[in-house]
MARVO-498220 format. One line per field, with one value per residue (C-alpha): x, y, z. Coordinates in steps of 0.25 Angstrom, whole numbers. Layout:
<recs>
u = (X, ...)
v = (Y, ...)
w = (Z, ...)
</recs>
This chain:
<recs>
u = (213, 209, 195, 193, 198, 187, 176, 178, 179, 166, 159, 163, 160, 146, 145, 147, 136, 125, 128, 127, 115, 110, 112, 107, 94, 93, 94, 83, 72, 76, 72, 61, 56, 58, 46, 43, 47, 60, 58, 62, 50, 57, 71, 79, 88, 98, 100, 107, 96, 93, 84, 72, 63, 57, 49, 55, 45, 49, 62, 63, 77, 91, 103, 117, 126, 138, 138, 123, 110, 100, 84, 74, 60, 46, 41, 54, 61, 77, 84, 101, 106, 120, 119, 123, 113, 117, 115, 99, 100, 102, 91, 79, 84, 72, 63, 59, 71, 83, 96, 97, 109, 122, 116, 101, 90, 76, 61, 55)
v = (-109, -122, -120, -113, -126, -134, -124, -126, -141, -139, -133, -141, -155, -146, -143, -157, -163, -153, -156, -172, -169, -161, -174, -182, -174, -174, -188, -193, -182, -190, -203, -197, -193, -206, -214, -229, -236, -229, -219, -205, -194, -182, -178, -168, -160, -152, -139, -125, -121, -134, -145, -147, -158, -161, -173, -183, -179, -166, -168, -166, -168, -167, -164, -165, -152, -155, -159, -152, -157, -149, -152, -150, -151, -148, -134, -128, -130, -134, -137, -138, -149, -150, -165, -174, -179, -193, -189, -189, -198, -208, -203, -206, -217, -226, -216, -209, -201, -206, -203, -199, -193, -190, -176, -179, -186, -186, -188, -196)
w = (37, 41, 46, 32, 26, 35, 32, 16, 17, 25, 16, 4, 10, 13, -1, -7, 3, -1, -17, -13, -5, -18, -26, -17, -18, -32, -32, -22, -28, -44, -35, -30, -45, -50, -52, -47, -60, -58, -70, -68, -70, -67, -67, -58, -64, -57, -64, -59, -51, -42, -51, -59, -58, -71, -79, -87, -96, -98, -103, -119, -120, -111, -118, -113, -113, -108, -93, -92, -99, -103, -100, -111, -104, -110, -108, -115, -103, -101, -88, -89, -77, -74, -75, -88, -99, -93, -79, -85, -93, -81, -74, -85, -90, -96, -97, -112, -112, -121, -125, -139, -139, -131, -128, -128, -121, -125, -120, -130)
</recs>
């Protein structure tokens, strides 16, 4: 029983490392996006299927949905991420997007 024990914890301390390495991955390649200046051009955005990389300029609007936000991009294209409105919002700060409501950003 105890060996059964040791394989679980195992296998859960293995589990946690691989998500924080998943973060950690995330987090360099949006560095490695941003410009010189320090303005964000392209945004990732983590999704059920992995994570898209798309343009600042692309995005028509986000809107909060609960604890999700969704993506409305030019071509009729939307992308749902798991991540709050807020979690984006702190990412392109300065740029021509705004707050104009509690639920809604927009590209000007």
């Amino acid at each position: 029983m105890k060996v059964d024990e040791l394989v679980d914890a195992v296998n859960k301390v293995r589990l946690e490392l691989e998500k924080e390495q998943s973060n950690l991955n995330i987090q360099v390649l949006m560095e490695s996006l941003a410009s010189h200046n320090g303005e964000v051009h392209q945004l990732v955005i983590p999704d059920t299927k992995g994570f898209n990389v798309i343009k600042v300029n692309d995005i028509i609007m986000c809107e909060a949905d609960g604890y999700c936000t969704h993506f409305y991009l030019s071509g009729n294209r939307k992308i749902i991420s798991s991540k709050s409105l807020k979690h984006f919002e702190e990412m392109i700060v300065n740029q021509q997007i705004i707050r104009v409501h509690r639920s809604y950003l927009v590209n000007l």
